[in-house]
LOTI-146080 format. One record per atom (N, C-alpha, C): residue number from 1; atom name; y negated, z negated, x; residue in one letter. Coordinates in pm, whole numbers, plus 50000, padded with zeros to 5 digits. Each point is the difference from the previous one (the first is absolute). Layout:
<nodes>
> NUM; CA; Y; Z; X; a
...
</nodes>
This chain:
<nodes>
> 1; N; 25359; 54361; 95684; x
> 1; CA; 49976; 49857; 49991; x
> 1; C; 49947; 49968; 49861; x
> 2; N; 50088; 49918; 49915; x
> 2; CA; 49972; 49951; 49892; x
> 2; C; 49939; 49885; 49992; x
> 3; N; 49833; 49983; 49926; x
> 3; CA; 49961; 49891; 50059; x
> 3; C; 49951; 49933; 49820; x
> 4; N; 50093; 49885; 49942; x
> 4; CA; 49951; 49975; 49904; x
> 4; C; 49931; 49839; 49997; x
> 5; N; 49842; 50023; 49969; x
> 5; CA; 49930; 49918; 49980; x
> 5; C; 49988; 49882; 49904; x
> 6; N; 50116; 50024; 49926; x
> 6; CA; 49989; 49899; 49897; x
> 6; C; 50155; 49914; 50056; x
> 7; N; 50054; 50028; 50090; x
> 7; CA; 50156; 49919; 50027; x
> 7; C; 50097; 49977; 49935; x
> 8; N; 50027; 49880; 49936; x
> 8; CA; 50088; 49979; 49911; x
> 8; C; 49943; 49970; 49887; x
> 9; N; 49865; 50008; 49964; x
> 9; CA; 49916; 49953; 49866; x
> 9; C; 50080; 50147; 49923; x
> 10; N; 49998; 50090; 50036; x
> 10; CA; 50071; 50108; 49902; x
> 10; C; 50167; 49939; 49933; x
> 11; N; 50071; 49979; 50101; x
> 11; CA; 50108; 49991; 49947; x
> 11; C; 50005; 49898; 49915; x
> 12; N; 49940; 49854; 50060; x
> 12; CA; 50016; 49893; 49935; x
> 12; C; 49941; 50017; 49870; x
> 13; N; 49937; 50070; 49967; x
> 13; CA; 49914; 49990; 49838; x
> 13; C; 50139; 50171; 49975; x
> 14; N; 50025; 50007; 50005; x
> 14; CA; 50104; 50084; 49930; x
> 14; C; 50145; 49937; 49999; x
> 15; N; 50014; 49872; 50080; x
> 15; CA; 50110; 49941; 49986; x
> 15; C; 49946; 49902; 49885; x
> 16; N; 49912; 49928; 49996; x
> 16; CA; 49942; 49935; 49893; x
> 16; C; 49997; 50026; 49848; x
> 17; N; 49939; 50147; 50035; x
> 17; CA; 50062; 50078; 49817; x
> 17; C; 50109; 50012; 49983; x
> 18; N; 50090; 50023; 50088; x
> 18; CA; 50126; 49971; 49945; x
> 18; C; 50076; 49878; 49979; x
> 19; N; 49917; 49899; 50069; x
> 19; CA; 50074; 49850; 49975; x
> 19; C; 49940; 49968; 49828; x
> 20; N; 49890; 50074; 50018; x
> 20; CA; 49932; 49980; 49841; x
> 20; C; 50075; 50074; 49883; x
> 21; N; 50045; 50079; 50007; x
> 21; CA; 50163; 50070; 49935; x
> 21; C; 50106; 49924; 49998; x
> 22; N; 50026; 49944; 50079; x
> 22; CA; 50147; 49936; 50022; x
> 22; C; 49977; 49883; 49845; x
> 23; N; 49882; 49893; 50095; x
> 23; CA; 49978; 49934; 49903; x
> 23; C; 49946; 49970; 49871; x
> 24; N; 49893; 50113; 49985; x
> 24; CA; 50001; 50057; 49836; x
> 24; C; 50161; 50021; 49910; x
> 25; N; 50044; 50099; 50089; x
> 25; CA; 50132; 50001; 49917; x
> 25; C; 50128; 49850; 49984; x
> 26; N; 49975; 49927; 50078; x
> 26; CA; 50048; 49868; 50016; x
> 26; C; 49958; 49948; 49844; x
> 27; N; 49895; 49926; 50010; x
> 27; CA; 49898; 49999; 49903; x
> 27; C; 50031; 50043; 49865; x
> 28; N; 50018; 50144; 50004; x
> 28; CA; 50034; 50069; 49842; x
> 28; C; 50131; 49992; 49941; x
> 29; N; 50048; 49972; 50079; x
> 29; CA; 50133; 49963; 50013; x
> 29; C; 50066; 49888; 49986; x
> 30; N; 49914; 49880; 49989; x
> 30; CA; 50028; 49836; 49989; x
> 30; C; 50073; 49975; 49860; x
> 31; N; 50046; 50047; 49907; x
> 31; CA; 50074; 49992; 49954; x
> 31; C; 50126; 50108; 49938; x
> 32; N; 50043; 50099; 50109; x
> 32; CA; 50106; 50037; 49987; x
> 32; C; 50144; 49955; 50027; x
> 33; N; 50074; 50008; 49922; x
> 33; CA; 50148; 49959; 50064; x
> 33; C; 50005; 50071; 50111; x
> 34; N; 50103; 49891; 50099; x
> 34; CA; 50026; 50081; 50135; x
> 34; C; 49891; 50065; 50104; x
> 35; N; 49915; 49977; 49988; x
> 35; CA; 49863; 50081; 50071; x
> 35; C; 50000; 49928; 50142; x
> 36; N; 50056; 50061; 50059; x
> 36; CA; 49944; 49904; 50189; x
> 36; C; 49893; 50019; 50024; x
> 37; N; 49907; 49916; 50030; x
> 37; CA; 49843; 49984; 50099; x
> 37; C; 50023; 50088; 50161; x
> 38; N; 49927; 50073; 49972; x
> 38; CA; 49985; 50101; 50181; x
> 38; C; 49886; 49911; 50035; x
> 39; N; 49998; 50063; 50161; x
> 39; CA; 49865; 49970; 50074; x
> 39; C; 50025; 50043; 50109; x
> 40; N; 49948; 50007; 50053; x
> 40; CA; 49980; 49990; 50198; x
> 40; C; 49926; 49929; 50105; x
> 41; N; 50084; 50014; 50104; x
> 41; CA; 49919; 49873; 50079; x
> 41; C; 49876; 50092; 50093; x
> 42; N; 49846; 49966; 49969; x
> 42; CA; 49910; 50086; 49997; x
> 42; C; 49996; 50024; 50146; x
> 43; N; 49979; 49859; 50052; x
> 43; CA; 49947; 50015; 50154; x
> 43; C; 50145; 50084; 50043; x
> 44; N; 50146; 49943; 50035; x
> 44; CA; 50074; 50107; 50105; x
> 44; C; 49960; 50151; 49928; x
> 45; N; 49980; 50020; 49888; x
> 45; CA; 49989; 50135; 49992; x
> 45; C; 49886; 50118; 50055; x
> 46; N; 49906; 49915; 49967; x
> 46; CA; 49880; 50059; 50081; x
> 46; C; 50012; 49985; 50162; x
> 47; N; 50067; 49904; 50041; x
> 47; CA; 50019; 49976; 50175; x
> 47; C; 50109; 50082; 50009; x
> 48; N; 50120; 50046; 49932; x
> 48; CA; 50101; 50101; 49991; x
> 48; C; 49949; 50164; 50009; x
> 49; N; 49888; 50014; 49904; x
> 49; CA; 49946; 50096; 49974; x
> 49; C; 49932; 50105; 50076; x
> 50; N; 50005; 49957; 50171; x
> 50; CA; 49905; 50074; 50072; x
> 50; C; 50150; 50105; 50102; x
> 51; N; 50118; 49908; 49976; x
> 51; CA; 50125; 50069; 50060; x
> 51; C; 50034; 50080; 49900; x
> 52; N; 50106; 49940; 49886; x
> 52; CA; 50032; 50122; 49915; x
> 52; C; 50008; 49893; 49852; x
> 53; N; 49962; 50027; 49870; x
> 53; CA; 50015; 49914; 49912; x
> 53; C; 50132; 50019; 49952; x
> 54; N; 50062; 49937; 49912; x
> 54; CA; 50149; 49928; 49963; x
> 54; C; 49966; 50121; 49898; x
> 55; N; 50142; 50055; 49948; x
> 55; CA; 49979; 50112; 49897; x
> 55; C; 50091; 49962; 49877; x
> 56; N; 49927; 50071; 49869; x
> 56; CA; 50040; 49925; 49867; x
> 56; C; 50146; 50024; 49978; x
> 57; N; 50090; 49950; 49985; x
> 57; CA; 50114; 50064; 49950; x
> 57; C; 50087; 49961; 49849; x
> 58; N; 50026; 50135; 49961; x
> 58; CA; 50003; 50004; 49854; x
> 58; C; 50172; 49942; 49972; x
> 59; N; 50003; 49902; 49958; x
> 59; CA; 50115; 49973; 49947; x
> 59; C; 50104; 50040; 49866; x
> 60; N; 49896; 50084; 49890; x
> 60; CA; 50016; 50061; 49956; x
> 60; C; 49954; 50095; 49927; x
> 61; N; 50083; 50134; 49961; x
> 61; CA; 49952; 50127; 49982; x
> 61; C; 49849; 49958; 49894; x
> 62; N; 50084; 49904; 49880; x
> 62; CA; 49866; 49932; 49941; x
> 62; C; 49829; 49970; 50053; x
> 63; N; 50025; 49976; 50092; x
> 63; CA; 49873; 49962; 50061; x
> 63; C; 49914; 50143; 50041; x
> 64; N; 49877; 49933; 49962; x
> 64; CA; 49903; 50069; 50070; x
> 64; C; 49980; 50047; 50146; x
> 65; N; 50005; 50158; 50024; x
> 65; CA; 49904; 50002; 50188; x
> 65; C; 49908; 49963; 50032; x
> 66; N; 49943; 49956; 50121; x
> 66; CA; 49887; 49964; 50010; x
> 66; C; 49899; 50105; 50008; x
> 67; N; 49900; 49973; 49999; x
> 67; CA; 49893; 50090; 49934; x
> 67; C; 50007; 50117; 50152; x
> 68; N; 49972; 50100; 50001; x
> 68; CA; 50015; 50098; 50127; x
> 68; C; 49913; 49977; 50097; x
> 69; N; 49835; 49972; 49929; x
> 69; CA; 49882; 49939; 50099; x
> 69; C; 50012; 49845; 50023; x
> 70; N; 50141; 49968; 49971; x
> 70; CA; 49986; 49845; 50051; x
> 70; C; 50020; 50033; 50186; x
> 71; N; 49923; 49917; 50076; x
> 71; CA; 50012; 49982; 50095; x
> 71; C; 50096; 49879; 50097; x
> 72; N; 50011; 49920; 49878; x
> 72; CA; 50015; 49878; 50064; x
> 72; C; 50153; 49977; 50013; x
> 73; N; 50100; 50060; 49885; x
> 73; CA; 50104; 49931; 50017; x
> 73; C; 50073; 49895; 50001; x
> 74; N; 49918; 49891; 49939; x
> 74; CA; 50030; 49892; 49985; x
> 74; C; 50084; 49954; 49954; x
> 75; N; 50142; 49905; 50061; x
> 75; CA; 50095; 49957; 49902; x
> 75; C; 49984; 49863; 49962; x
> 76; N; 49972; 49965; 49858; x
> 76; CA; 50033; 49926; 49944; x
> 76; C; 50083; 49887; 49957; x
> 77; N; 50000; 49893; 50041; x
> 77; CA; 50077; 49922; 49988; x
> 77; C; 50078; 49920; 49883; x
> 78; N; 50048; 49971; 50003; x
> 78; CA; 49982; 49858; 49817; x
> 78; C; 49977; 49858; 50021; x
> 79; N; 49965; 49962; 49946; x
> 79; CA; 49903; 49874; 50000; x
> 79; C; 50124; 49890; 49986; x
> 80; N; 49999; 49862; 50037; x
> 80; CA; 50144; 49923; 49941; x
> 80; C; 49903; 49915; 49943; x
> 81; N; 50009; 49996; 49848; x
> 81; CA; 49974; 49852; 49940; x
> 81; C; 50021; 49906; 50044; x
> 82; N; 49906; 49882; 49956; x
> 82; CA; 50020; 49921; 50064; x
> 82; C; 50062; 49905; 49866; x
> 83; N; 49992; 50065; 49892; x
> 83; CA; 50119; 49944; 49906; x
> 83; C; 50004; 50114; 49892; x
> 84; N; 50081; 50007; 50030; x
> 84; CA; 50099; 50189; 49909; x
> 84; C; 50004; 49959; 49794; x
> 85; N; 49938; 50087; 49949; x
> 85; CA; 49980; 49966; 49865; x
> 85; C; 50124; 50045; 49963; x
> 86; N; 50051; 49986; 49854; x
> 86; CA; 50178; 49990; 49939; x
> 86; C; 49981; 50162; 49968; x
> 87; N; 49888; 50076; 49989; x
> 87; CA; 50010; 50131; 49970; x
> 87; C; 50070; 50115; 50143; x
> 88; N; 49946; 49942; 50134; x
> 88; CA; 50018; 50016; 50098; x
> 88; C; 49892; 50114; 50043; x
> 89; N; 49871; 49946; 49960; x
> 89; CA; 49880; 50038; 50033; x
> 89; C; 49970; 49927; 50115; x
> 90; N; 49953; 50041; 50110; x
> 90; CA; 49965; 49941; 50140; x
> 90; C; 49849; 49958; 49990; x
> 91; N; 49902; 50090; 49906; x
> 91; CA; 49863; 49952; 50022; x
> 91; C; 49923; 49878; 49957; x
> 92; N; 49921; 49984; 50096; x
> 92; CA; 49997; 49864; 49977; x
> 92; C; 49791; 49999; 49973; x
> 93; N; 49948; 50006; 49873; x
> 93; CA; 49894; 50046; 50029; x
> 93; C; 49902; 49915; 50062; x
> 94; N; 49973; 49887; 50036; x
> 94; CA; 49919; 49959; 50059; x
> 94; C; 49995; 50030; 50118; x
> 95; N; 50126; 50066; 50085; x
> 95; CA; 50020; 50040; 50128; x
> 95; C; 49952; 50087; 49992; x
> 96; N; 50033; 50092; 49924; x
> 96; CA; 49957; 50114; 49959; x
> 96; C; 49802; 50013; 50069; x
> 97; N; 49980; 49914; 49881; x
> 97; CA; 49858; 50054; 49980; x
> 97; C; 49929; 49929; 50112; x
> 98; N; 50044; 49890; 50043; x
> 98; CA; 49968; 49966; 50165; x
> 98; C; 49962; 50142; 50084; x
> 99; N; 50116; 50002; 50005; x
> 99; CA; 49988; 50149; 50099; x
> 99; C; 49905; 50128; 49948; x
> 100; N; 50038; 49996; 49887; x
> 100; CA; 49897; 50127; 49932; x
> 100; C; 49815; 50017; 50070; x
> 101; N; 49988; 49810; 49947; x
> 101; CA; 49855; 49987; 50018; x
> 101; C; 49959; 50012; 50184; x
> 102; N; 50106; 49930; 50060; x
> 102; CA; 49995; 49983; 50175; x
> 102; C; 49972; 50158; 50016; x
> 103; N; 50121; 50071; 49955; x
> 103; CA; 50019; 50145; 50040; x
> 103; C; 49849; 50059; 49955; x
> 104; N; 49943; 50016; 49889; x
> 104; CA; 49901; 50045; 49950; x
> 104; C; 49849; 49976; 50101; x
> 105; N; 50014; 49888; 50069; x
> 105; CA; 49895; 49929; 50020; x
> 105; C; 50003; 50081; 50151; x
> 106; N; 50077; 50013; 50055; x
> 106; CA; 50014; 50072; 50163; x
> 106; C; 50026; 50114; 49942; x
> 107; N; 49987; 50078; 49941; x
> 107; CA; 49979; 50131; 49943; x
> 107; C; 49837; 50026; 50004; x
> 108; N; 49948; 49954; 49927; x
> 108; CA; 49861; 49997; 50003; x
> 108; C; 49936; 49966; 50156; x
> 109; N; 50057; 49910; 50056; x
> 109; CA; 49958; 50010; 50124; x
> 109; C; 49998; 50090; 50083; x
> 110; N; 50136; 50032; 50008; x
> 110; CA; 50028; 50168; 50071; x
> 110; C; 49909; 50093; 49977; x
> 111; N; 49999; 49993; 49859; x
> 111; CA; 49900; 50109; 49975; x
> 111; C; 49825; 49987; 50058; x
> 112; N; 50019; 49853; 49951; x
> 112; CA; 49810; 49996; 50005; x
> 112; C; 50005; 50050; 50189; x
> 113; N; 50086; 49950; 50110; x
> 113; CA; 49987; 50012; 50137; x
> 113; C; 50029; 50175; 49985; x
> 114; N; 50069; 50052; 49957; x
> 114; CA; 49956; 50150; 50034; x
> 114; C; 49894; 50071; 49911; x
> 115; N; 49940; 49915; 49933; x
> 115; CA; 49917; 50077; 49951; x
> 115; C; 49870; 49964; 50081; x
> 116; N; 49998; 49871; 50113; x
> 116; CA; 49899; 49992; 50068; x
> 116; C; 49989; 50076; 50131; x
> 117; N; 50163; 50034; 50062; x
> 117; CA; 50020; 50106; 50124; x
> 117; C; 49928; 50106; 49934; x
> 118; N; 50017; 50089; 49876; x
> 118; CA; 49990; 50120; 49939; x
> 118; C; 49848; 50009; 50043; x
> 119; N; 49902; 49908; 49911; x
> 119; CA; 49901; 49938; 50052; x
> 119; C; 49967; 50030; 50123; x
> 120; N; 50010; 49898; 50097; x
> 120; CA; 50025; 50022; 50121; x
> 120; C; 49962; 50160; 50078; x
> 121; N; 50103; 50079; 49976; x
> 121; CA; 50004; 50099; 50047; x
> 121; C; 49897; 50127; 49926; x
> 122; N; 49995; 49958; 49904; x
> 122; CA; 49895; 50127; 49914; x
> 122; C; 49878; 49985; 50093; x
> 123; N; 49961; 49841; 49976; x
> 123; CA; 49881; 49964; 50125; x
> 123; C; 49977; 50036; 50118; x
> 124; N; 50128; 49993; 50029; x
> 124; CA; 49998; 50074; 50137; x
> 124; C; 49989; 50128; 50017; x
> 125; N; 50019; 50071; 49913; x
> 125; CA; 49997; 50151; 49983; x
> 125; C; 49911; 50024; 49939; x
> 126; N; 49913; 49991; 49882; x
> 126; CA; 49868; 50014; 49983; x
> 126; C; 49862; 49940; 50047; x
> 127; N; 50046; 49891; 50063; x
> 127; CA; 49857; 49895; 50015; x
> 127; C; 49944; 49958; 49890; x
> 128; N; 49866; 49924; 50037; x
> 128; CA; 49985; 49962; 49892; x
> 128; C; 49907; 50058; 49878; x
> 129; N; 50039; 49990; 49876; x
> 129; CA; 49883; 50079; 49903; x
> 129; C; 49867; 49957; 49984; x
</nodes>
């Protein structure tokens, strides 16, 4: 019997660093020719995530594997402008950084709530000093 105390606060703050990747590289990327905007849709993935997560697939030899300790598998989507620049750059940075800061901000949350279970349980296991 596997009994994990923290639930989905683990995954979700590891799906989070990677939404924080996606869109960093979005971001660095705001003015390349041709560059499509990724993302993912956070909530089905984490509500996806407890059956089996969606797995990356490489379209070409070019591309990077995903990292071996990635757990998550996450596939990535592309973003549709909501008006396509003449370079045929998709990012759009104010969207962008919308999300960056939203994403950032429930990151820290995640964290600060498992760092109060962590808390939590030390207490419970040492008492008090």
């Amino acid at each position: 019997m596997n009994i994990n105390p923290f639930g989905d606060r683990e995954q979700a703050l590891a799906l989070r660093e990677l939404r924080t990747e996606l869109l960093t590289t979005n971001i660095a990327n705001a003015d390349t020719p041709n560059f499509k905007a990724r993302d993912f849709d956070f909530a089905s993935v984490l509500r996806d995530s407890g059956v089996e997560a969606p797995h990356l697939r490489r379209t070409s030899t070019l591309h990077q594997p995903a990292t071996p300790g990635d757990p998550l598998g996450v596939e990535a989507k592309y973003r549709v402008p909501m008006q396509a620049a003449l370079d045929g750059n998709t990012v759009e940075m104010d969207v962008e950084q919308a999300a960056f800061a939203e994403n950032a901000i429930r990151y820290r949350a995640s964290l600060a709530f498992l760092d109060s279970q962590i808390r939590g349980l030390r207490f419970a296991i040492k008492g008090a000093d």
